[in-house]
C-alpha positions as CSV (number, residue, x, y, z in Angstrom):
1,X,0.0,0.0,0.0
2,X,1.6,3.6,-0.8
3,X,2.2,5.8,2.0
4,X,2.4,9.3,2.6
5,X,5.3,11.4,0.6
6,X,6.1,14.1,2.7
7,X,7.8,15.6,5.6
8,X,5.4,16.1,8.8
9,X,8.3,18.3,10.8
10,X,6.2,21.0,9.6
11,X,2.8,21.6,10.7
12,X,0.2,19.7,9.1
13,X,-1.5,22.6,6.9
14,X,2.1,23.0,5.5
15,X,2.1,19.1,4.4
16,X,-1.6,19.3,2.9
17,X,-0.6,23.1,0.9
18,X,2.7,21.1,-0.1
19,X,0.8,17.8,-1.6
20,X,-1.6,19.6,-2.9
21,X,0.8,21.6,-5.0
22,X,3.2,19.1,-6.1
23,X,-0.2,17.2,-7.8
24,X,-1.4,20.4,-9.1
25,X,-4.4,20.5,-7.1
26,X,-5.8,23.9,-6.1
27,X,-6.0,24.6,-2.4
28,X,-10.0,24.3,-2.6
29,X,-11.7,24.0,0.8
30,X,-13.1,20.4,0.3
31,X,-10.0,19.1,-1.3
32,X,-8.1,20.7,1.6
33,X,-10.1,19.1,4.0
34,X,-10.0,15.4,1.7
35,X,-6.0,16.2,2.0
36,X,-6.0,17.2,6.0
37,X,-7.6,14.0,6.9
38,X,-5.3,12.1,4.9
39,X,-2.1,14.0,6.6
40,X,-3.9,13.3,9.9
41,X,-4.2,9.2,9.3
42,X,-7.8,9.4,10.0
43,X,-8.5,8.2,6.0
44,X,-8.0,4.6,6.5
45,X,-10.5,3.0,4.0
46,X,-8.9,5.7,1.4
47,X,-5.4,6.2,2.7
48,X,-3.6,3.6,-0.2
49,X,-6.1,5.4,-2.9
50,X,-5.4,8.7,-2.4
51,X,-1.7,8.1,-2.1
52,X,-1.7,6.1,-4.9
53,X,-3.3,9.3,-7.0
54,X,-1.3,11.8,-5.4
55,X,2.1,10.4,-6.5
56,X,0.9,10.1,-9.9
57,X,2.4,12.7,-11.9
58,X,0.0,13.0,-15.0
59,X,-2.1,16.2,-14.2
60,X,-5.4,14.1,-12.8
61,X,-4.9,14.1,-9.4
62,X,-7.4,16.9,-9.2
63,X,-10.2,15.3,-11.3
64,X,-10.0,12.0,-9.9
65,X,-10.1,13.2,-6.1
66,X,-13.5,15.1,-7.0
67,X,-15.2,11.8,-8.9
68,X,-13.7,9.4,-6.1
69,X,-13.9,11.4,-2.7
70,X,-15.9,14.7,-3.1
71,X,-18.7,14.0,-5.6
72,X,-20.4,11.0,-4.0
73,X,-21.0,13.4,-1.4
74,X,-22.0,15.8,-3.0
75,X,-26.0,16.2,-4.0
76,X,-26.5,20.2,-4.4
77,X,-28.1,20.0,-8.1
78,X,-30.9,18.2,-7.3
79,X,-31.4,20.0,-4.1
80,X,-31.0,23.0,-5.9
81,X,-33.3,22.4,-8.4
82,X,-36.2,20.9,-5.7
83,X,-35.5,24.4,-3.4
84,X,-36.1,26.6,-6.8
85,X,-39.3,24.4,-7.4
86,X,-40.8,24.4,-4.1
87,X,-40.1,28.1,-4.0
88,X,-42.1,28.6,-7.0
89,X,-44.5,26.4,-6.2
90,X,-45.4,28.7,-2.8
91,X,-44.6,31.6,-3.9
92,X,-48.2,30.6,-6.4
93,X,-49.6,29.4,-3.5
94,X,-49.1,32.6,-1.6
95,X,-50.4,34.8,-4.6
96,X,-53.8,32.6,-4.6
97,X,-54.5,32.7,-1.2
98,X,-54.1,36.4,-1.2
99,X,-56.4,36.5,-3.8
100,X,-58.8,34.2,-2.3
101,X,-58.9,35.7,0.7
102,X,-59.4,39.2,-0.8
103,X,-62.4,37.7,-2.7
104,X,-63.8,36.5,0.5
105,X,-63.3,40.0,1.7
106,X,-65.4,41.2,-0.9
107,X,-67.9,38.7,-0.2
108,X,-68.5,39.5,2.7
109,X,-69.0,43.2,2.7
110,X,-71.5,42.6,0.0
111,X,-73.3,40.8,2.9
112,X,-72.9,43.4,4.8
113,X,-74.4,45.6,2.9
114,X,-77.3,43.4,1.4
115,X,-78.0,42.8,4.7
116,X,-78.5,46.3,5.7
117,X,-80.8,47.1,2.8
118,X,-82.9,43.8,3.5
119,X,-83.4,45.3,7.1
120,X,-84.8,48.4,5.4
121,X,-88.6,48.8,6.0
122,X,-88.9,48.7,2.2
123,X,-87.0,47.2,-0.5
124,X,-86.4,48.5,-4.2
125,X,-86.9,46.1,-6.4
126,X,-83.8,47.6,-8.8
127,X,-81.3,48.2,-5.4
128,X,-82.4,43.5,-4.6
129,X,-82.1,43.2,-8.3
130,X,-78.6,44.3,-8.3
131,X,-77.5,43.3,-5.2
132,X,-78.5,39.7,-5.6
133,X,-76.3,40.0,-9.1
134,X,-73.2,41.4,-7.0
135,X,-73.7,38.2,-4.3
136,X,-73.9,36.1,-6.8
137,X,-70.7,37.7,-8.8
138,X,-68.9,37.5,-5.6
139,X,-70.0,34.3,-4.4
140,X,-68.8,32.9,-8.2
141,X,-65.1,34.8,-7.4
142,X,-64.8,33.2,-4.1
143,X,-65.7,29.9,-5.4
144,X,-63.2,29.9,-8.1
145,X,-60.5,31.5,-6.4
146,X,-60.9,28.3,-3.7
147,X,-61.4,26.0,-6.8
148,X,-57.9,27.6,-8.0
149,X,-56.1,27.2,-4.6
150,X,-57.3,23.7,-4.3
151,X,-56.1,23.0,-7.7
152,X,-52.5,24.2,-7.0
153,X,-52.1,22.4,-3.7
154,X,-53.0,18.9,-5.0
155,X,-50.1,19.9,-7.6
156,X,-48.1,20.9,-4.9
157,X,-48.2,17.7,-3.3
158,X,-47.6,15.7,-6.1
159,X,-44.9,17.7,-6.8
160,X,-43.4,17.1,-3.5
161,X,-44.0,13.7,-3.4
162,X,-42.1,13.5,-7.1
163,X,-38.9,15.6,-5.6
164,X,-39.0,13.7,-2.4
165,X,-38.9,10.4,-5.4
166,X,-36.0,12.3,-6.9
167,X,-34.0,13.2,-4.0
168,X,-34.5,9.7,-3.0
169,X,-32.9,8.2,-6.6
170,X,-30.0,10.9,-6.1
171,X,-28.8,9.5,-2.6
172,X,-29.2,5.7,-3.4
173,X,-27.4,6.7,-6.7
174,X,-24.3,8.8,-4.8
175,X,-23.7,5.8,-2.4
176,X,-23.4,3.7,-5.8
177,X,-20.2,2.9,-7.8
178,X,-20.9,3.9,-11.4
179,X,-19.1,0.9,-12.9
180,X,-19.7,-1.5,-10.7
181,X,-23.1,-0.7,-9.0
182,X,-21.9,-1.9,-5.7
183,X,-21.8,0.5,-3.4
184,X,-19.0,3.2,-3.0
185,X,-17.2,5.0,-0.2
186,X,-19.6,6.6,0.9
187,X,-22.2,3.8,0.8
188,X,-19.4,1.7,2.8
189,X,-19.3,5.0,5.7
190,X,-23.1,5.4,6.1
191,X,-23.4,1.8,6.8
192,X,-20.7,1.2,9.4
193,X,-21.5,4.3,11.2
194,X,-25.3,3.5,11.3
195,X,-24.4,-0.6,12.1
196,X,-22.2,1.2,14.6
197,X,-24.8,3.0,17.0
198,X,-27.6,1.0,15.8
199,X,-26.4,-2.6,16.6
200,X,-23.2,-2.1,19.3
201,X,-23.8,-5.0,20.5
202,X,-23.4,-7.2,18.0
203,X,-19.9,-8.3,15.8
204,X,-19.1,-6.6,12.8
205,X,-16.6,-6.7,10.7
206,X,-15.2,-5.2,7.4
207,X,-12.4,-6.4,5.0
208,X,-10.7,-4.0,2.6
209,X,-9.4,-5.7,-1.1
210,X,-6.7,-4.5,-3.4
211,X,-6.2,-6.2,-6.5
212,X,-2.5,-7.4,-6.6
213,X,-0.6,-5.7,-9.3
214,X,-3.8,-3.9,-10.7
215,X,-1.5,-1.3,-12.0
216,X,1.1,-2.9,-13.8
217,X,-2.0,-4.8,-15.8
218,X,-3.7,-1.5,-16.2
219,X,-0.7,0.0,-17.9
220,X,0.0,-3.2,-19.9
221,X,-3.6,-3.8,-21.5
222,X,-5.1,-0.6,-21.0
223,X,-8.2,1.3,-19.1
224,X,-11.1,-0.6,-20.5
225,X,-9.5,-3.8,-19.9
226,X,-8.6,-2.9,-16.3
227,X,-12.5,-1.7,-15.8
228,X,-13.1,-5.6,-17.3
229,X,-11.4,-6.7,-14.6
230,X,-13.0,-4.5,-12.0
231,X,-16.7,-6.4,-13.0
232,X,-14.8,-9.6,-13.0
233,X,-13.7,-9.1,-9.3
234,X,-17.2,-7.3,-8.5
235,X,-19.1,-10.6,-9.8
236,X,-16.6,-12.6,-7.4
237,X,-17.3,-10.8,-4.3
238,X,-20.6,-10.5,-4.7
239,X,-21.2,-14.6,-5.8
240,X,-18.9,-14.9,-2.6
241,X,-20.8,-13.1,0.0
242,X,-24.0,-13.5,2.3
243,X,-26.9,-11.7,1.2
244,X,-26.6,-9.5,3.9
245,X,-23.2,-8.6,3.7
246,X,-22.4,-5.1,1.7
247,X,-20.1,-5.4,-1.1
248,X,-18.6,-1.8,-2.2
249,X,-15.9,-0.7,-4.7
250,X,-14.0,2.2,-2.5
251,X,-12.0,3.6,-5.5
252,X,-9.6,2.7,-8.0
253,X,-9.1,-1.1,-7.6
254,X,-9.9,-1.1,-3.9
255,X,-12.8,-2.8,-2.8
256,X,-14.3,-3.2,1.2
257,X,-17.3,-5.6,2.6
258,X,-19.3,-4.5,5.7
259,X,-20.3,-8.0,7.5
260,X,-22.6,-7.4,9.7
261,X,-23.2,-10.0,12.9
262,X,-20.1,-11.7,12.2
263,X,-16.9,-12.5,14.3
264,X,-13.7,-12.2,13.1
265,X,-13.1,-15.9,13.2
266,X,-15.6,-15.8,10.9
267,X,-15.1,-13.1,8.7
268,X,-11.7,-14.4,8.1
269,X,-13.0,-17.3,6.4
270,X,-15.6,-15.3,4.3
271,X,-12.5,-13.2,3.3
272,X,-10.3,-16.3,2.1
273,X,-13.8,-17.6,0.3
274,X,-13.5,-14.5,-1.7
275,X,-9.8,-14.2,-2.3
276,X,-10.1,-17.9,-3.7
277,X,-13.8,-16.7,-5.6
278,X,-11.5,-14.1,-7.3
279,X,-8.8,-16.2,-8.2
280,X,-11.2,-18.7,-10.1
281,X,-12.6,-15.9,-12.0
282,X,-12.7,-15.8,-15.6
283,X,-10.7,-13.3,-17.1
284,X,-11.3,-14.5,-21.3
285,X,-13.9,-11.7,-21.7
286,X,-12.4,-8.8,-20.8
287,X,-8.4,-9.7,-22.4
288,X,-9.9,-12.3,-25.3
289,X,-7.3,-14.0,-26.8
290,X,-5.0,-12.6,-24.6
291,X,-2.7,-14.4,-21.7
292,X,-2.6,-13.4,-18.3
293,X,-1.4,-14.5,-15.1
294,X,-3.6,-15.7,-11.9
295,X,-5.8,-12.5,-11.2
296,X,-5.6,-12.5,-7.3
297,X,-6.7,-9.9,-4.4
298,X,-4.7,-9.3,-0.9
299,X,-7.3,-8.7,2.1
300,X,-7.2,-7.3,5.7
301,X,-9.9,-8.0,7.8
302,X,-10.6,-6.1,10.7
303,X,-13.2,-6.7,14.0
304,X,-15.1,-3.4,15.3
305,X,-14.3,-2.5,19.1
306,X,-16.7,-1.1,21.4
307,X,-16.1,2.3,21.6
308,X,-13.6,2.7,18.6
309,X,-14.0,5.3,15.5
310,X,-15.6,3.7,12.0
311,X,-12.2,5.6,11.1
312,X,-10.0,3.7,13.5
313,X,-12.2,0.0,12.4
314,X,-11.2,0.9,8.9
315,X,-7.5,2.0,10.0
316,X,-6.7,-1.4,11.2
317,X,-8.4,-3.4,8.4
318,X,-6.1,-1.1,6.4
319,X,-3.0,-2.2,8.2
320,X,-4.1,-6.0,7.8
321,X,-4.6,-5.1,3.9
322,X,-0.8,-3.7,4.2
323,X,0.7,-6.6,5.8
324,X,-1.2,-9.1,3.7
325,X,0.6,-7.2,0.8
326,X,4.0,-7.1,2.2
327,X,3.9,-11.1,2.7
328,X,3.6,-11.8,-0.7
329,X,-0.2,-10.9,-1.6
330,X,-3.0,-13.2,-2.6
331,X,-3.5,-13.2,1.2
332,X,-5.8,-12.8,3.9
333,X,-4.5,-11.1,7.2
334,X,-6.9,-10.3,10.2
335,X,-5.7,-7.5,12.5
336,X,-6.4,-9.9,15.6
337,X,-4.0,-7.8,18.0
């Protein structure tokens, strides 16, 4: 797993403004704050990733922080565009009820004032004539100014109902790997932290993958065959796992599994299941013809602790991914200490 490049004798803001200038990445707030957790070691489910981009010296570091650590966060469009609507949407509603309450208004004074000529001790025909015209008139305004109000609510709440559907697609799709469809980083930190204070008393356990020497076979048979290989490990780990265990691609060629209500003893074995379900995989569809060696993955598997950050869980998972790789990968090491 890569490591950190820099000096930390110098504050930690000095290390982040220094990485973030040797990659070329502006000083932006959120990639600041991506960078400052990184520096600090509290990244541990992205610590190898973002080291990994931010000694590549090609110019992408920037763009492929955003897609991988900032974006899945990030759902302002489609808030942005429900906030305009529902603005719209009341600032219509408040027009008609104005306007529905001024008609009643006028309603009513016109009973008023029929009522004071219907206490008179005679009536002129002309004076009822007209005054039953201007009840009737009002009553009419009234009636369709209500009809009108009732009209826009009942499309107010189907509107809502339709942004709270759209909202709704927009979060399950930013906890979602786009290549993969397994979940992503994110999906992977919402549900440790919720199995975290939901459950505390039960196991969990997650296990962070790297594909061994996904690199070197990126650079030798290119992108789209490396994202091949991606959906060949994705359809491994998921044919491996329980149906209630979460399967998520964390970026790059990194992948972690949540597994919920299990022990270390046996998430171990879960984890070797899936190292050997990977190493069975088929790899003719995305090389064709082509001749490549045993496509294996290195895993560390750590147990949650009572108490402990999702940050610190992940940290030592990472550190069993580490040593799994330094022992000569295709591996499965459980931080049991």
């Amino acid at each position: 797993m890569p490591r950190a490049a820099f000096d930390l004798s110098s504050s930690q803001g000095a290390a982040v403004l220094g990485l973030l200038e040797r990659a070329r990445v502006p000083p932006h707030p959120d990639f600041y704050r991506l960078l400052f957790d990184y520096v600090s070691g509290v990244q541990g489910v992205s610590a190898g990733r973002i080291g990994s981009i931010m000694t590549e010296r090609d110019g992408t570091a920037q763009g492929r922080l955003y897609d991988e650590f900032i974006a899945p966060y990030q759902q302002t469009e489609v808030i942005e565009r429900a906030i305009a609507r529902m603005v719209a949407r009341l600032d219509t509603l408040d027009q008609l009820i104005v306007q529905s309450s001024d008609a009643a208004s006028d309603h009513s004074r016109s009973l008023a004032e029929a009522s004071g000529h219907f206490e008179a001790e005679t009536i002129d025909p002309v004076i009822l004539r007209e005054l039953v015209e201007r009840l009737t008139a009002a009553h009419d305004t009234v009636e369709r100014a209500n009809r009108t109000l009732l009209a826009e609510l009942a499309d107010a709440h189907r509107e809502l109902a339709a942004t709270q559907a759209e909202i709704g697609r927009s979060r399950e799709s930013a906890l979602r790997d786009p290549l993969t469809g397994i979940a992503n980083r994110a999906g992977v930190d919402l549900a440790l932290s919720r199995l975290t204070h939901e459950a505390p008393g039960q196991p969990l356990c997650v296990a962070l993958i790297d594909v061994d020497h996904f690199k070197t076979l990126n650079d030798t048979y290119g992108h789209p065959v490396g994202d091949q290989v991606l959906l060949v490990v994705t359809r491994a780990l998921l044919a491996s796992a329980r149906a209630s265990d979460i399967v998520a691609r964390t970026g790059g060629d990194e992948f972690a599994v949540v597994l919920a209500g299990t022990t270390l003893y046996q998430a171990h074995n879960i984890a070797n299941g899936m190292r050997n379900a990977v190493a069975a995989g088929d790899l003719r569809r995305a090389l064709g013809g082509a001749v490549l060696g045993g496509l294996t993955v290195s895993i560390g598997v750590a147990e949650y602790r009572p108490g402990e950050s999702v940050a610190q869980l992940l940290d030592r998972a990472d550190r069993g991914l580490y040593r799994a790789k330094e022992s000569g990968r295709n591996r499965v090491d459980s931080d049991a200490a």
